[in-house]
C-alpha positions as CSV (number, residue, x, y, z in Angstrom):
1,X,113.7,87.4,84.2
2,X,115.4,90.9,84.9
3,X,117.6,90.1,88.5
4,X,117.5,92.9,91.3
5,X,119.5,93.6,94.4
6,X,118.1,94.6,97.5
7,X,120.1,95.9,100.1
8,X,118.3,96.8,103.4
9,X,116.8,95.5,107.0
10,X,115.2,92.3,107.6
11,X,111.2,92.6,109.6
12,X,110.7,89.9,111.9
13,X,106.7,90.9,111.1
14,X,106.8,90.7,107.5
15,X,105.7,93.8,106.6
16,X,108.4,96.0,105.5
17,X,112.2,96.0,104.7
18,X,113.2,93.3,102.1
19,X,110.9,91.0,103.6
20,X,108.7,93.0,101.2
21,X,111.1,93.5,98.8
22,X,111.5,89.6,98.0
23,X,107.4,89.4,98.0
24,X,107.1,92.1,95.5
25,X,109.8,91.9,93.2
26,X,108.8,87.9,93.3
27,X,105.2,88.6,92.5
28,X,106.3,90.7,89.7
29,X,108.1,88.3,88.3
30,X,111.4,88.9,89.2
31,X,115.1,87.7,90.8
32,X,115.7,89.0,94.2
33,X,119.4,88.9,95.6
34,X,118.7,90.4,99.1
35,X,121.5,92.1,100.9
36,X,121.0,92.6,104.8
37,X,122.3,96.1,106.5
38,X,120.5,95.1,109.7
39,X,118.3,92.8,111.6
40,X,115.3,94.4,112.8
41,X,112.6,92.9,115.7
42,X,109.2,94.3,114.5
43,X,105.7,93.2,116.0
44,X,102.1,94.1,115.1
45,X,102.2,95.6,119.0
46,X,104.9,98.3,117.7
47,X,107.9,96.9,119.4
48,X,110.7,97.5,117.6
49,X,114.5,96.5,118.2
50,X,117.6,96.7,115.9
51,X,121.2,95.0,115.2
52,X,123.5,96.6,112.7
53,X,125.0,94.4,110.0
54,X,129.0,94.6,111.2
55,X,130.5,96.4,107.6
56,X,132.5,93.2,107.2
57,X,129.6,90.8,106.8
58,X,127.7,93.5,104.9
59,X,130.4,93.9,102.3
60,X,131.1,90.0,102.3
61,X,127.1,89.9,100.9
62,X,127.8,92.2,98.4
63,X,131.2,90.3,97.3
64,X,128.9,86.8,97.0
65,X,126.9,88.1,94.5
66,X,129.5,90.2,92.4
67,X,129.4,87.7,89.2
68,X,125.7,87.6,89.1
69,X,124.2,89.8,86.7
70,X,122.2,92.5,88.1
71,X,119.6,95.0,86.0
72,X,118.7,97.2,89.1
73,X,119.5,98.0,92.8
74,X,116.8,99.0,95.4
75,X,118.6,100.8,98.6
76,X,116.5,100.9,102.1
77,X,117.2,101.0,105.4
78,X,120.8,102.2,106.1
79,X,121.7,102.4,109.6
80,X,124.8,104.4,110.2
81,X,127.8,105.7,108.2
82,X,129.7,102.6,108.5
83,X,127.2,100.8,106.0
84,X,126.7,103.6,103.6
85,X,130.5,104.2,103.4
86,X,130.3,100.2,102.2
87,X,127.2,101.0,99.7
88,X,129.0,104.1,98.2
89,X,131.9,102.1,97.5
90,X,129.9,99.0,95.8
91,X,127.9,101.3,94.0
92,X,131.3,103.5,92.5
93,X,132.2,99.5,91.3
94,X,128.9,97.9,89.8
95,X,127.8,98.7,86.1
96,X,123.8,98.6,87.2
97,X,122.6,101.9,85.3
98,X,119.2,101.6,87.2
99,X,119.5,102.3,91.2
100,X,116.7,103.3,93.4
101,X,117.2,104.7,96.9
102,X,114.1,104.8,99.7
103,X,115.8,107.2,102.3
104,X,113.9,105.8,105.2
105,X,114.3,107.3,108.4
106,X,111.6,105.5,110.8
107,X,109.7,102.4,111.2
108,X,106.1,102.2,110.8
109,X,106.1,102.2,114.8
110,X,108.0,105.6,115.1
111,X,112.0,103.8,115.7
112,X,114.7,105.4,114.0
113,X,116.1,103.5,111.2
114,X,119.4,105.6,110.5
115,X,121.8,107.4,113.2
116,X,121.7,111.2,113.1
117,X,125.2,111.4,112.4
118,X,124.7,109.3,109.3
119,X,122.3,111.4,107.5
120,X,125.0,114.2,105.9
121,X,126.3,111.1,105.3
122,X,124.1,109.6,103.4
123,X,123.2,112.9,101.1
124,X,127.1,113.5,99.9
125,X,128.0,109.6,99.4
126,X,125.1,108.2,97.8
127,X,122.3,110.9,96.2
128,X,125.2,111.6,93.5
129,X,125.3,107.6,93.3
130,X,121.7,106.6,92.3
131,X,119.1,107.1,90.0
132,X,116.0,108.0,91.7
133,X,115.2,108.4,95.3
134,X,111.8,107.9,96.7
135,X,111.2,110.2,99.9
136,X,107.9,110.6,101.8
137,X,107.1,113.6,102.6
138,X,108.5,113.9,106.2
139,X,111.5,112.2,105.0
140,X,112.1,115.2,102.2
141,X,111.4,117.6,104.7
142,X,114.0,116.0,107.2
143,X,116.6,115.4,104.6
144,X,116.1,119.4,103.4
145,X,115.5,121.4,106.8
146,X,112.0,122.0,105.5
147,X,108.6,122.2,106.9
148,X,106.2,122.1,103.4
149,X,102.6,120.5,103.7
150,X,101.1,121.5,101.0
151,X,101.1,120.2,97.1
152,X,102.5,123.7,95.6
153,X,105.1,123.3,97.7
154,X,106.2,119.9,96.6
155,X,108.7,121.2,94.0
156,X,110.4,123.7,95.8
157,X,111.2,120.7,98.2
158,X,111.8,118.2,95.3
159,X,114.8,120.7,93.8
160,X,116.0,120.9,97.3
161,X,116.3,117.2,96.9
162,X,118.0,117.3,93.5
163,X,120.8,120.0,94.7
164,X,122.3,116.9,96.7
165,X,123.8,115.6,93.1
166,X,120.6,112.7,92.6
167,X,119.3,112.3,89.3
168,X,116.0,112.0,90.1
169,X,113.5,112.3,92.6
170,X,109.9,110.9,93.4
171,X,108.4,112.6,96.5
172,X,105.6,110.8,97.7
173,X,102.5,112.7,98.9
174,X,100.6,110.0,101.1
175,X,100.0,111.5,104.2
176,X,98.9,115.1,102.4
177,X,95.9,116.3,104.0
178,X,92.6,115.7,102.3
179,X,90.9,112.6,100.1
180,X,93.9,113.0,96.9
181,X,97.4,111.6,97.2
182,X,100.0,113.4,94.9
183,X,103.7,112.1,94.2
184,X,106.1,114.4,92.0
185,X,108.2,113.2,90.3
186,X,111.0,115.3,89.1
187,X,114.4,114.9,86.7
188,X,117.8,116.6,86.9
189,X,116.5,117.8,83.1
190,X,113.8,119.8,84.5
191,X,111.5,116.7,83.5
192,X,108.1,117.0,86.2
193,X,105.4,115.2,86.0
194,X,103.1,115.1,88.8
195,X,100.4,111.8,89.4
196,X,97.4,112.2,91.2
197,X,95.1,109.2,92.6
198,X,92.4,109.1,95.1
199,X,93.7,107.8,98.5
200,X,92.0,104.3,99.6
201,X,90.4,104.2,103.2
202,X,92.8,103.6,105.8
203,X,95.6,103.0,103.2
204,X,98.3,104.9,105.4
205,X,97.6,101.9,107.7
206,X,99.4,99.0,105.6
207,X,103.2,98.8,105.9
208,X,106.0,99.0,104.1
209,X,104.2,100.4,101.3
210,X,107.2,102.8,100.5
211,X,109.5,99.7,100.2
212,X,107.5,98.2,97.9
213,X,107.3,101.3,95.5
214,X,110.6,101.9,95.2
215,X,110.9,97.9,94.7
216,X,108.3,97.8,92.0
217,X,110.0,101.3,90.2
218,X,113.5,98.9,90.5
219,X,111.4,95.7,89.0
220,X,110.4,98.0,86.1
221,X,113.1,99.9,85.3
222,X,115.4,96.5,85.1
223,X,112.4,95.5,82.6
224,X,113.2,98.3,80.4
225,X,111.1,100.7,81.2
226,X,111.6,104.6,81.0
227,X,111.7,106.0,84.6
228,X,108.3,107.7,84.2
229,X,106.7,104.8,82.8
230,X,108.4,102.2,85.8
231,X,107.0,104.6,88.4
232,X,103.2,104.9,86.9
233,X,102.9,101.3,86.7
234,X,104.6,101.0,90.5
235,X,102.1,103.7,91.3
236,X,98.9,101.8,90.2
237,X,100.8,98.4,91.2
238,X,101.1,99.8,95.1
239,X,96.9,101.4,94.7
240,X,95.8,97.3,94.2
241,X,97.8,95.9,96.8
242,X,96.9,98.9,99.7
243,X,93.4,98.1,97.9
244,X,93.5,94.5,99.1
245,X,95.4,94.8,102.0
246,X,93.3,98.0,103.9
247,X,91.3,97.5,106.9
């Protein structure tokens, strides 16, 4: 049973953060450690209200778990510098080859996740730290001081991704205009390989769908997988579950 640790926000609704995590990496058939950077008050109604995990009580998590054996590492929400200053220097430490960052910047409901100051932040300490990162679209263009819409475009964003120091980078297409979703993924080797599905009715609808990508890539890549391979099967994973879960 490959064991992976979660670091993110807690979702009072159940729907995203590593409330998710746990569900998918469990269903998978996997060992969650969860890690909590902040406690988030989230409803169906779109309220939305935040506390930050105090660094010291962050980094205490990290310390309770440091003789456990851990085969991957799936990063979310990070609110402000303080707790990605304390991920940068865990991550420096651990011997976990296979770590996944989703760069979230909002809530479902629109709230910020991260403070503005933190983002620069967040792009020199940890992108040279981790494996893969898993953007959104509005997320890449955020991240990058971009505006691209369109599917040719992807890897000119994607690169601009890369020039941060990651390794890797999965920029998910979701909310592209018209009836196909596309995701490219792209490799520090010049590796690309793009994957192309048909979006499901309504499927932008369910939540935390990006946290259970980048938690399913993490469950697969501790089983061994190659990166490409973890993120198809995450891929058609996430297409049943938005499939079963769409209104």
């Amino acid at each position: 049973m490959p064991n992976i640790l979660v670091i993110g926000g807690s979702d009072s609704s159940g729907g995203a953060g590593v409330t998710a995590d746990i569900e998918i990496i469990s269903g998978l058939g996997g060992r969650c450690y969860p890690i909590l950077s902040a406690v988030t008050a989230q409803g169906s109604n779109g309220s939305f209200n935040s506390h930050t995990m105090p660094s010291a009580i962050l980094e205490a998590q990290l310390d309770s778990i440091g003789h456990q054996q851990i085969d991957a590492i799936k990063i979310g929400m990070l609110p402000n510098k303080d707790s990605i200053q304390s991920i940068a220097n865990f991550l420096k430490q651990t011997r976990c080859a296979s770590i996944v960052l989703d760069p979230v910047i909002k809530s479902s409901s629109g709230a910020s996740l991260i403070s503005p100051d933190a983002i620069t932040t967040l792009k020199d300490l940890l992108f040279p730290l981790v494996s893969l990162i898993t953007p959104n679209l509005f997320e890449a263009n955020f991240l990058t001081d971009l505006n691209y819409t369109i599917k040719k475009e992807f890897s000119i964003v994607a690169n601009k991704l890369l020039s941060f120091g990651t390794n890797a980078v999965l920029l998910k297409g979701g909310h592209l205009v018209g009836d196909q979703c596309v995701d490219l993924f792209l490799h520090s080797s010049g590796d690309e390989i793009t994957f192309e599905h048909k979006k499901i009715p309504n499927g932008t609808e369910v939540r935390g769908t990006g946290c259970r990508l980048a938690s399913a890539i993490s469950y697969y890549l501790a089983s061994g997988e190659s990166m490409p391979k973890a993120i198809k099967q995450s891929i058609d994973y996430l297409q049943d579950y938005i499939s079963e879960n769409a209104k």
